[in-house]
C-alpha positions as CSV (number, residue, x, y, z in Angstrom):
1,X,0.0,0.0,0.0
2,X,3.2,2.2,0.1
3,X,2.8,2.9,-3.8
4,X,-0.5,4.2,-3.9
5,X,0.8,8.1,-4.2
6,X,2.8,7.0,-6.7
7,X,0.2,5.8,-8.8
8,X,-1.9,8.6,-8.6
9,X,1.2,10.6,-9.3
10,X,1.1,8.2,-12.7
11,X,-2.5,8.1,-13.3
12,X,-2.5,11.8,-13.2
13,X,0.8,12.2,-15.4
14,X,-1.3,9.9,-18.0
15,X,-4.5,11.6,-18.2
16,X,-2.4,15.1,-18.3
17,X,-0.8,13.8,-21.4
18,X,-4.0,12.2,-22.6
19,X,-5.9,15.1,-22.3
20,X,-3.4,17.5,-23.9
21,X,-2.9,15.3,-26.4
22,X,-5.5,16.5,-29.1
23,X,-4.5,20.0,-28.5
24,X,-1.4,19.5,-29.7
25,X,-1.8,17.7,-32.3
26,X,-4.6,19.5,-33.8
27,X,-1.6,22.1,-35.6
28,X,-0.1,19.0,-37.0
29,X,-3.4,17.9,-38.8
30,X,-4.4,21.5,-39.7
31,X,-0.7,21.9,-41.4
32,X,-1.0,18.4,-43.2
33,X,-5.0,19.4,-44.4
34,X,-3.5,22.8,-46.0
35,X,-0.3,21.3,-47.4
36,X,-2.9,18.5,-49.3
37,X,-5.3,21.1,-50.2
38,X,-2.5,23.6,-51.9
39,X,-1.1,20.1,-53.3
40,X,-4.4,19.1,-54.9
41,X,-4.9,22.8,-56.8
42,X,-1.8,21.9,-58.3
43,X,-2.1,20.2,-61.7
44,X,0.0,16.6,-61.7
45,X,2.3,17.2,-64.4
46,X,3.5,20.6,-62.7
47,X,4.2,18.5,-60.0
48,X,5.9,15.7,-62.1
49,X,8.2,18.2,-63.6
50,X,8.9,20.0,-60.3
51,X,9.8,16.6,-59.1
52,X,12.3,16.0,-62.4
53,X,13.7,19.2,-62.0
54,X,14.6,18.0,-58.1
55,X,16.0,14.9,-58.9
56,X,18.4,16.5,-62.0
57,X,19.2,19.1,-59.5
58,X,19.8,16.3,-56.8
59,X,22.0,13.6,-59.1
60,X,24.2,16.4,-61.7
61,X,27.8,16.7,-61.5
62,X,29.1,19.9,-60.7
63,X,31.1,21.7,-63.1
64,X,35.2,21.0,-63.2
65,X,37.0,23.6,-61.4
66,X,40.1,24.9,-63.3
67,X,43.1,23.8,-61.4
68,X,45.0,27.4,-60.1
69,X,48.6,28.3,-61.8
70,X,51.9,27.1,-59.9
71,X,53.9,30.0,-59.3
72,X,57.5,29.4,-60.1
């Protein structure tokens, strides 16, 4: 019976984080509702080629650096 404040101390920990749970995740879902809804306005092959530009950006080589002149 020693560990009954201790388990209130938990219970209440548990319904703190339960209840403030929705509240912050409700920014999360609200972000991921807006970022679908500006995603959806946008025509697929705009994004297709918005992705292709990504990836060429992502994979090219970048250009050869001329080596500097030895001073002698």
């Amino acid at each position: 019976m020693r560990f009954r404040p201790v388990r209130w101390l938990l219970l209440a920990a548990v319904l703190m984080i339960v209840g403030a749970w929705p509240a912050a995740a409700a920014p999360i879902g609200l972000a991921a509702t807006g970022a679908g809804t500006i995603l959806a306005a946008i025509p697929g092959p705009v994004l297709a080629v918005a992705a292709a530009i990504a990836i060429w950006y992502h994979h090219r080589h970048p250009a050869p650096v001329a080596p500097a002149p030895v001073a002698v």
